[in-house]
LOVEX-183484 format. One record per atom (N, C-alpha, C, O, CB): x, y, z. Coordinates in steps of 0.05 Angstrom, whole numbers, plus 5000, padded with zeros to 4 digits. Glycine has a CB too. Example, Ala and Ser with C-alpha at 12.3 -4.5 7.8 and 13.67 -1.06 7.14 Angstrom:
2
526448865156 524649105156 526449345156 528549345169 522649115181 525749555142 527349795143 525850015157 526850235161 528249885114 
END
This chain:
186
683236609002 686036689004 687536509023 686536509046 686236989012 689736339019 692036239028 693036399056 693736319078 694136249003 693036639046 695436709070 697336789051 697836669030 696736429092 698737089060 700437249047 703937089047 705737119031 700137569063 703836939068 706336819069 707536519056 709436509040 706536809094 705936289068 704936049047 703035979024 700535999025 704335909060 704135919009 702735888981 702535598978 704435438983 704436018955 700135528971 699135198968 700535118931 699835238910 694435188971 701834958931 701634818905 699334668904 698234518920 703834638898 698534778870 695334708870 695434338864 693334218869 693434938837 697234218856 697334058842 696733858875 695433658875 700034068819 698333998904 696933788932 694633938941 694433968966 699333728963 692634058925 690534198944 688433978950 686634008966 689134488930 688833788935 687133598935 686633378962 684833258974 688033488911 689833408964 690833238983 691333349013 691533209033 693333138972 691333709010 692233899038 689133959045 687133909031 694534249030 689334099077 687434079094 687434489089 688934599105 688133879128 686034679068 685834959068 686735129103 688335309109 682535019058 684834959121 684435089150 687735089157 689135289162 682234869175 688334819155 691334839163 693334999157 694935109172 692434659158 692935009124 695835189110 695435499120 697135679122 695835179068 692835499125 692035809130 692735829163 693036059170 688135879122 693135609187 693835659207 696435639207 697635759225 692735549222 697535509190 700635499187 701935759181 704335799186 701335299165 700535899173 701436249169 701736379200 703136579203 698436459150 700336249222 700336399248 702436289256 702536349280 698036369269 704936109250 706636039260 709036279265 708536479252 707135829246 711536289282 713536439289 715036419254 715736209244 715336299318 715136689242 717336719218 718836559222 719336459200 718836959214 720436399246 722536239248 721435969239 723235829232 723736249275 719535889239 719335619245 717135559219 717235339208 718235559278 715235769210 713635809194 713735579162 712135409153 714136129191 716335649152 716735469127 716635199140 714735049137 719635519109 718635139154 718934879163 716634709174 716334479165 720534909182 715134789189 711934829196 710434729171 709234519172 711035159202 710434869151 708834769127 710134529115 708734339109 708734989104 712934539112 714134279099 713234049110 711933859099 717034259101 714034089135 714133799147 710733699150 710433449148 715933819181 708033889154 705333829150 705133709124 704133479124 703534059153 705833809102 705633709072 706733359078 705433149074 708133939045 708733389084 710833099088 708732889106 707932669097 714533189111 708032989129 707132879142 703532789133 702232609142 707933019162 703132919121 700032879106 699832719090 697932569087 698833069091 703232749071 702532569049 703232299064 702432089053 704432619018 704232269085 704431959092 702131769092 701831529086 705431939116 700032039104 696631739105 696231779077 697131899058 692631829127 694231589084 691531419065 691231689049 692531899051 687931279086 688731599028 686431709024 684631879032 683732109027 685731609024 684131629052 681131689062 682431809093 681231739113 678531349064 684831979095 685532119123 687532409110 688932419090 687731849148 686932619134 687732829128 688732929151 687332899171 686032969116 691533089154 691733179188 690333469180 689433549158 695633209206 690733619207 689833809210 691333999232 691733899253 687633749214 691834159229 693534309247 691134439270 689634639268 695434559227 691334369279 688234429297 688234749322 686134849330 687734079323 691034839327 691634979332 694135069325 695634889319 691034969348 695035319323 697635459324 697735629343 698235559366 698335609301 696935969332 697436169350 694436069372 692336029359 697536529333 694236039396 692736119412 693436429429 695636489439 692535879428 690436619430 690736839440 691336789478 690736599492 688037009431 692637009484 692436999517 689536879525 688836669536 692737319531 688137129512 684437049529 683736809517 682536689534 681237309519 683836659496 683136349489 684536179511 683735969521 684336259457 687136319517 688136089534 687536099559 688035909573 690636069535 686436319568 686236329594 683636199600 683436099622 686636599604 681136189580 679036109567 678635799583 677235709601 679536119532 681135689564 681235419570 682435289585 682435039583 681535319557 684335479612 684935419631 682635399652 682635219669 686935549635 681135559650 678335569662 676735369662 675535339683 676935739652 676235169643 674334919640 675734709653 678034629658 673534829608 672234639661 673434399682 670334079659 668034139652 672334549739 671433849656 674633809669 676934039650 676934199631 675733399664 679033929674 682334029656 682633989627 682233789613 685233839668 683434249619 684034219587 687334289586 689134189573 682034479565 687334469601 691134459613 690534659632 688634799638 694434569588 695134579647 694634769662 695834949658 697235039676 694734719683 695735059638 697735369641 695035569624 693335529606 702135359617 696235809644 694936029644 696536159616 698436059603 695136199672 694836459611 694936639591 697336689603 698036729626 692936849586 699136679567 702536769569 703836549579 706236579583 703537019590 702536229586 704136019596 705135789579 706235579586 702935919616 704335879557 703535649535 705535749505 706335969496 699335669528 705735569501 708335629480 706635659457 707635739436 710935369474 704235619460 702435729439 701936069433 702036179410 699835619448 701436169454 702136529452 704136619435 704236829421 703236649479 706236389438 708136599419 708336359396 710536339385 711936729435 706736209390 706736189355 708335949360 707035749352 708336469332 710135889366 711835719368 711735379375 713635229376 713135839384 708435299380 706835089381 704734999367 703435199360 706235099398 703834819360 700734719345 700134489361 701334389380 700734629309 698134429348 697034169366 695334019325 695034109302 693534319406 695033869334 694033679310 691733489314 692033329333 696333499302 689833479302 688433159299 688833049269 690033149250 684733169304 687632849271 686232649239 683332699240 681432739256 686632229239 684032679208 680332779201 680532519181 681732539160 679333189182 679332319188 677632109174 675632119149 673432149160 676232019192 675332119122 673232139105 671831779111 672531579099 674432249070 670231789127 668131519136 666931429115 667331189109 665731579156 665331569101 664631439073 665631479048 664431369030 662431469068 667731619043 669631599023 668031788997 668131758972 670331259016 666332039017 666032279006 667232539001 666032728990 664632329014 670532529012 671732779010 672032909027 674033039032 670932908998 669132909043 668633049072 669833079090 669933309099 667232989083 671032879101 673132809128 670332919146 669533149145 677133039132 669332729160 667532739180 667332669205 665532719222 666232659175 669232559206 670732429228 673432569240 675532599226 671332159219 672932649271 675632759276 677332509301 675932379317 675033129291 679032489300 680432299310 682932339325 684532499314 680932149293 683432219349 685732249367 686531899374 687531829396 684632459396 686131769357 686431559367 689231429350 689831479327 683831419365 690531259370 693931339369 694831099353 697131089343 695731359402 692630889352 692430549341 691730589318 692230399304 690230329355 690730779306 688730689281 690630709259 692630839257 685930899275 689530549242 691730529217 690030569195 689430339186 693630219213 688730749181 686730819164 688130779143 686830579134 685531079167 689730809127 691730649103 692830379106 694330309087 694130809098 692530209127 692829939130 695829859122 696629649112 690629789112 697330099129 701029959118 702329829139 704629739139 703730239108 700629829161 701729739187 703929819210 705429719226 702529559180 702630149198 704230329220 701730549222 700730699206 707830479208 701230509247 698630679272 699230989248 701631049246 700130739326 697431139233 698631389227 699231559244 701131709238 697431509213 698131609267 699131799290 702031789295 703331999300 697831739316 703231479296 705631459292 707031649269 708731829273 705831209289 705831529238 708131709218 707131979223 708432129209 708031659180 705532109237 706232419231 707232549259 707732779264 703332599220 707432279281 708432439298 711632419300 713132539315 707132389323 712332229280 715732179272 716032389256 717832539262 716731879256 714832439237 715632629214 716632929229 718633059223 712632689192 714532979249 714933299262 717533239283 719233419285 711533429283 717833039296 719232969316 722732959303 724833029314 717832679328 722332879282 725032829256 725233079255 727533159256 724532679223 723433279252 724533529239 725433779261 725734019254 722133639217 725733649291 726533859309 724133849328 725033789350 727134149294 721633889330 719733939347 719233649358 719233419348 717434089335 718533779389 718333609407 715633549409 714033699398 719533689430 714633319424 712733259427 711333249451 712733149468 712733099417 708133329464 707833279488 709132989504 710532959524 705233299489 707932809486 707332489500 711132469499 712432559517 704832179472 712032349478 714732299477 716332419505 717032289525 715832419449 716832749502 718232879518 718432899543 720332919557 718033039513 715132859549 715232789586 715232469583 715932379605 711632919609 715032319570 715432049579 712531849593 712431619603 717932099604 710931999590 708431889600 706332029581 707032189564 707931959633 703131929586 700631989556 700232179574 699532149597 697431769543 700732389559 699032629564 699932859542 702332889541 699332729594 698033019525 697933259505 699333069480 701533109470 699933579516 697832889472 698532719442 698932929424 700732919408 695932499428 697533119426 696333319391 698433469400 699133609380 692533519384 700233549424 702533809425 704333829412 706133679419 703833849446 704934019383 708633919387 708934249386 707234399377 710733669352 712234359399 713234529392 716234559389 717934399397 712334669405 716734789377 719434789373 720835019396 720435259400 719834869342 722834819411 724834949433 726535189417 727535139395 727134689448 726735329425 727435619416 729835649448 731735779440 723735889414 730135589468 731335609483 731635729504 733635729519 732235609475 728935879507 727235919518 724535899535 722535949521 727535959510 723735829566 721435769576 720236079571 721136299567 721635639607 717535939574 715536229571 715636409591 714336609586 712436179570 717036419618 717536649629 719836839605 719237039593 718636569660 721536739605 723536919587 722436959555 723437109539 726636739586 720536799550 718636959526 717737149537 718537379530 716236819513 715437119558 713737319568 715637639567 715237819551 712837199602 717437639585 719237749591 720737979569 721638199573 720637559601 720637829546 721537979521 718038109500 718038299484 723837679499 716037979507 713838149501 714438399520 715238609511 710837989507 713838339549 713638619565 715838849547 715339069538 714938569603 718138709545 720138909543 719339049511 720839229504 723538749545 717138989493 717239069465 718838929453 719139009430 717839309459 720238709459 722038499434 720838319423 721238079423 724238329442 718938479411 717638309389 717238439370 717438679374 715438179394 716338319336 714338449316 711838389321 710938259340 714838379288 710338529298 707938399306 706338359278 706738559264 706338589328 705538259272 703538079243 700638039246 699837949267 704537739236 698938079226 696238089227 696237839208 697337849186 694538379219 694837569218 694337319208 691837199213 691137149236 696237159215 690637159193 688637089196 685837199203 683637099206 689336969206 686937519205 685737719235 686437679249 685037789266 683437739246 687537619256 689637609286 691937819287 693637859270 691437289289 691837929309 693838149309 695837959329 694937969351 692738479322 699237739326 700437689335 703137739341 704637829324 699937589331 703737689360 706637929376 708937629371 709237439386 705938059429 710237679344 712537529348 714737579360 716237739348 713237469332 715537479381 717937459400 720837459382 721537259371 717537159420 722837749380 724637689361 726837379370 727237339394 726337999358 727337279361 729937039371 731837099346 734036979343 728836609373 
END
């Protein structure tokens, strides 16, 4: 099962990453379609032999707080600090098929590689594609390398004044994936 909200055209299943479209359902109702468009757009830009992957969406408080805990640093924000809690972020890699089995066996963060040989790094076209469509990017936004795989969408809001509207009950809430998640109304 897809996911009650996005529906795969079968005719790119060939070409889409299942894990993804099915995390693309944990996205904020607001941002959710757009979210899927622009992954499709951005997928079909590589190769073949490359596939993105939406590698995170919703992260729970306790996952995040999880991985504020490991050392080394994986980030620094605590549970409720992360624009991931409220849906409103993903993070991404490339998945490489190495021997040109289908598989994608290879996971990849590397920002040079041009696995379709058109002479644009793919990390580049998919981090233009999301960046074109409104969401910001770790690296771009602060201006220095750091969180390549981040992008989210500014809602206009920092996560204290998210936080702030969970406490208060201004949110819905949606079961995705099994996930029971608290969307923040905007």
């Amino acid at each position: 099962m897809l996911g009650r909200n996005l529906k795969l055209n079968l005719k790119q299943k060939s070409k889409m990453d299942e894990l993804s479209i099915l995390r693309a359902n944990e996205a904020h109702p607001k941002i959710r379609k757009l979210l899927l468009e622009k992954y499709k757009e951005a997928n079909n830009k590589l190769g073949k032999g490359c596939r993105l992957r939406l590698s995170y969406v919703y992260r729970s408080p306790e996952e995040q707080e999880e991985l504020f805990k490991k050392r080394p640093v994986v980030t620094k924000s605590r549970a409720w600090q992360s624009i991931h809690q409220y849906s409103l972020a993903f993070d991404v890699v490339l998945l490489y098929d190495k021997d040109g089995d289908g598989k994608f066996e290879e996971v990849s963060w590397d920002m040079k590689r041009d696995g379709d040989k058109d002479g644009i790094a793919d990390w580049i076209e998919i981090t233009k594609v999301f960046v074109d469509a409104g969401f910001t990017n770790g690296f771009i936004s602060k201006g220095k390398k750091w969180d390549f795989p981040h992008f989210q969408m500014d809602v206009g809001l920092d996560w204290r004044k998210m936080k702030a509207k969970i406490d208060k009950g201004d949110f819905k809430e949606e079961v995705q994936n099994g996930k029971r998640i608290k969307y923040i109304n905007l």
